[in-house]
C-alpha positions as CSV (number, residue, x, y, z in Angstrom):
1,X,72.8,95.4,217.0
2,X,69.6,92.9,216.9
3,X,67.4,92.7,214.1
4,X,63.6,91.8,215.3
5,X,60.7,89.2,214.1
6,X,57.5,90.4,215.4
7,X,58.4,92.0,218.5
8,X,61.4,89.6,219.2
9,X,64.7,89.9,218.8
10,X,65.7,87.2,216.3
11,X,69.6,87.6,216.1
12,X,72.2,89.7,216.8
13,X,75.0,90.3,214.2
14,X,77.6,88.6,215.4
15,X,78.8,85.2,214.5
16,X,77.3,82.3,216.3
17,X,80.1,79.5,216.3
18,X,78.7,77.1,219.1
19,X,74.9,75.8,219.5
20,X,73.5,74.1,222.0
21,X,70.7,71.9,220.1
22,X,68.1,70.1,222.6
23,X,65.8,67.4,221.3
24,X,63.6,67.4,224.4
25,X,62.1,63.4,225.0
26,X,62.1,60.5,227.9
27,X,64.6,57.9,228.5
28,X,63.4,54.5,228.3
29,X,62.2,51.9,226.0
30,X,58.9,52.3,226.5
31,X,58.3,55.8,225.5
32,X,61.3,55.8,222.6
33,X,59.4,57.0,218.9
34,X,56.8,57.9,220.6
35,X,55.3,61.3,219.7
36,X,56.3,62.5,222.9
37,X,60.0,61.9,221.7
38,X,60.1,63.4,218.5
39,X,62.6,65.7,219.7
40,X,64.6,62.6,220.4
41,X,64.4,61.6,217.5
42,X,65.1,64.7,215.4
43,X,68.5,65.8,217.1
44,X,69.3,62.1,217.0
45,X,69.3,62.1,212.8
46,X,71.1,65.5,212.9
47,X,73.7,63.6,214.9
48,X,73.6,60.5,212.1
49,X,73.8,62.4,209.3
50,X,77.1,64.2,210.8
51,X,78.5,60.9,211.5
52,X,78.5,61.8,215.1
53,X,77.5,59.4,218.2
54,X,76.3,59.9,221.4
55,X,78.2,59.4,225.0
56,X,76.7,59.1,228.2
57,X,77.4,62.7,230.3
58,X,76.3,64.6,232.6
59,X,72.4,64.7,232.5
60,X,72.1,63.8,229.1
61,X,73.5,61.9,226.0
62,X,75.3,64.1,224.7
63,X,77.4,64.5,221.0
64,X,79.5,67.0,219.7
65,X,79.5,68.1,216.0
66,X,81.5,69.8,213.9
67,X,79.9,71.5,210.7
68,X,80.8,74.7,208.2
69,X,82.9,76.7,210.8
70,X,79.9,75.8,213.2
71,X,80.0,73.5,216.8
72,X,77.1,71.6,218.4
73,X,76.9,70.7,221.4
74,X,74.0,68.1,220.8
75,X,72.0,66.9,224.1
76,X,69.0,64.2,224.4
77,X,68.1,64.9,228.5
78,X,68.3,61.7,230.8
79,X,66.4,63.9,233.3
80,X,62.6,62.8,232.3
81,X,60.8,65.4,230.5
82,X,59.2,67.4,233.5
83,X,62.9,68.4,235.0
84,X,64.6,68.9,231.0
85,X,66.1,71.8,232.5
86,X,68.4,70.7,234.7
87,X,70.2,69.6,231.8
88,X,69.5,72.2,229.7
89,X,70.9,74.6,232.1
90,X,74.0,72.4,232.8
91,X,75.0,72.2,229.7
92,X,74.5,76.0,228.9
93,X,76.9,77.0,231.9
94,X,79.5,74.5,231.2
95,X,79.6,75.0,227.8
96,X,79.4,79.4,227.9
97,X,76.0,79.5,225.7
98,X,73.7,82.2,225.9
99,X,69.6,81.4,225.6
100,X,69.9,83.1,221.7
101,X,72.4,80.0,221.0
102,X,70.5,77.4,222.0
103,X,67.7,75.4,219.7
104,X,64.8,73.2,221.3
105,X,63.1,70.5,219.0
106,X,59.9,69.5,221.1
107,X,56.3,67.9,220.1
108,X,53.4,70.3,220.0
109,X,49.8,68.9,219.6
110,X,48.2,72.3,219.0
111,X,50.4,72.4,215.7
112,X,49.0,69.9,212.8
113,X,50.7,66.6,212.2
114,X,51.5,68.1,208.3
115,X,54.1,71.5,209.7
116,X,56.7,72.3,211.8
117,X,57.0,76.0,213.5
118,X,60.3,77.6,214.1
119,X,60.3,80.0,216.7
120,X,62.7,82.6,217.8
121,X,61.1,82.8,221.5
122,X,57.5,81.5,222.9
123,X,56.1,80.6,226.0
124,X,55.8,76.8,227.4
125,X,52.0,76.8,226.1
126,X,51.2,73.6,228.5
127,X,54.0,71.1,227.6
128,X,56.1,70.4,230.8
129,X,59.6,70.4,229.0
130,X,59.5,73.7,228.4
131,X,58.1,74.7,231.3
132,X,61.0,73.1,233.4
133,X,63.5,74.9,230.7
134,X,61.6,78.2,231.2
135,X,61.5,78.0,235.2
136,X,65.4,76.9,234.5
137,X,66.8,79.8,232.6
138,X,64.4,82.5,233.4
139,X,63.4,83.3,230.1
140,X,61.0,82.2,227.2
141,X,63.7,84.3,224.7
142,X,65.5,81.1,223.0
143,X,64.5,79.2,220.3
144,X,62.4,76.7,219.1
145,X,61.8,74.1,216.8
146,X,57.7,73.0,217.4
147,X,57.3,69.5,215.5
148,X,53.4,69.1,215.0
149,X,52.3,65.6,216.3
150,X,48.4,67.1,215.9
151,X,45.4,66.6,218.1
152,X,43.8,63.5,216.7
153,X,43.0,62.1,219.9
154,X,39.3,61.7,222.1
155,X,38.4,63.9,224.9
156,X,40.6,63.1,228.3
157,X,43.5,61.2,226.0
158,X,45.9,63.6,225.7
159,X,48.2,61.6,228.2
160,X,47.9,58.6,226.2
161,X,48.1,59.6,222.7
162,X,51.4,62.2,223.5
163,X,52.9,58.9,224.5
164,X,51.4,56.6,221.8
165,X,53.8,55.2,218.9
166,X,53.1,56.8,215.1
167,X,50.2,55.1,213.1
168,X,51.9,53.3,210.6
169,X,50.2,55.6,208.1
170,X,51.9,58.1,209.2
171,X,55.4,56.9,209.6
172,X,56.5,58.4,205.9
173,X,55.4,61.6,206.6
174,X,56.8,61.7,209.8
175,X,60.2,60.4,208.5
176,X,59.9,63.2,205.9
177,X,59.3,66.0,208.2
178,X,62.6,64.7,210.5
179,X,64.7,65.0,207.8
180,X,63.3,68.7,206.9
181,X,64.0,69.6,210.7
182,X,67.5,68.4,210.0
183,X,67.7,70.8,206.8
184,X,66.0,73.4,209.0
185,X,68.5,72.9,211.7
186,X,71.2,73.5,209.5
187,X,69.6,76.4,207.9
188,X,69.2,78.1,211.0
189,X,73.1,77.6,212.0
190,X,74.1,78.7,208.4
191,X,71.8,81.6,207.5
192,X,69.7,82.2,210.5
193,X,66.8,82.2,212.0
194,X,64.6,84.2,209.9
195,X,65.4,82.7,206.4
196,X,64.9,79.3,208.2
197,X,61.5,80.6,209.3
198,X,60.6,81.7,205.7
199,X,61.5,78.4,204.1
200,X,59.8,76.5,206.4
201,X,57.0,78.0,208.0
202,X,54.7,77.6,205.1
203,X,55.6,74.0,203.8
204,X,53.3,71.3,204.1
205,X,54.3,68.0,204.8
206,X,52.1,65.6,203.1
């Protein structure tokens, strides 16, 4: 039986012991804590504040994790953002995940820099990680953790400020919001999607 959220199906009732989390992000010096990577950066303090560590695997770092009768599977992709499903899809296959198990923390600039928006499904809406995920698994039904990075940026600089480092006056609140995600995260392994959705929907992170 599946309950639904606005048209989409947000959970079935049965128990979901094994997630596939995916902070979606580029390798590389250069672009790491940039706003780009924020997914990154997100499933990597999920991993810290297990006590977990990541490996070098196939397509991706990868960490497992155990927590409250719960595994994840917990994947930064090493394939460049535009081709994140390739690993995606790797790691759903060899690890027997359907798209309703899996969890994407990604950037979104059409959200503001003060929430986060927790989706159970949603289309790529323009950012090419998603897209490659999408054109990967054939669906738009799994899903989503959107991180607001806003839109502060001038006409023709989207490029540049999606890659750009965190003003230092906003490093707090960014900080903040990452360890919310965590608690969200965990909220949505432990109680679901919808009650993670109405705790955090509506916060603002000032």
């Amino acid at each position: 039986m599946r309950v639904f959220y606005g048209g989409y199906p947000i959970f079935e009732l049965r128990i979901i012991m094994k997630i596939l989390l995916v902070g979606l992000g580029n390798v590389g010096d250069e672009y790491a804590h940039t706003r780009h990577n924020i997914g990154f950066d997100v499933v990597n303090a999920f991993v810290q504040r297990h006590q977990g560590s990541f490996r070098v695997d196939r397509l991706a770092y990868v960490a497992d994790i155990k927590w409250k009768g719960k595994q994840f599977v917990c994947i930064c992709p090493t394939t460049y953002m535009n081709l994140s499903g390739r690993a995606v899809k790797y790691w759903m296959d060899k690890e027997k995940v359907e798209p309703s198990s899996v969890l994407v923390v990604v950037d979104d600039l059409a959200i503001p820099l003060d929430k986060i928006r927790i989706k159970p499904s949603g289309s790529d809406a323009g950012h090419n990680g998603l897209k490659s995920i999408q054109e990967s698994l054939g669906t738009i039904q799994y899903p989503k953790i959107r991180f607001g990075i806003g839109s502060d940026y001038p006409r023709g600089k989207q490029a540049d400020f999606v890659l750009s480092k965190w003003k230092s006056t906003e490093e707090k609140q960014v900080a903040d919001k990452i360890a919310h995600c965590v608690e969200a995260i965990e909220v949505i392994a432990s109680q679901g999607l919808e009650a993670a959705m109405n705790q955090f929907n509506q916060k603002s992170f000032t």
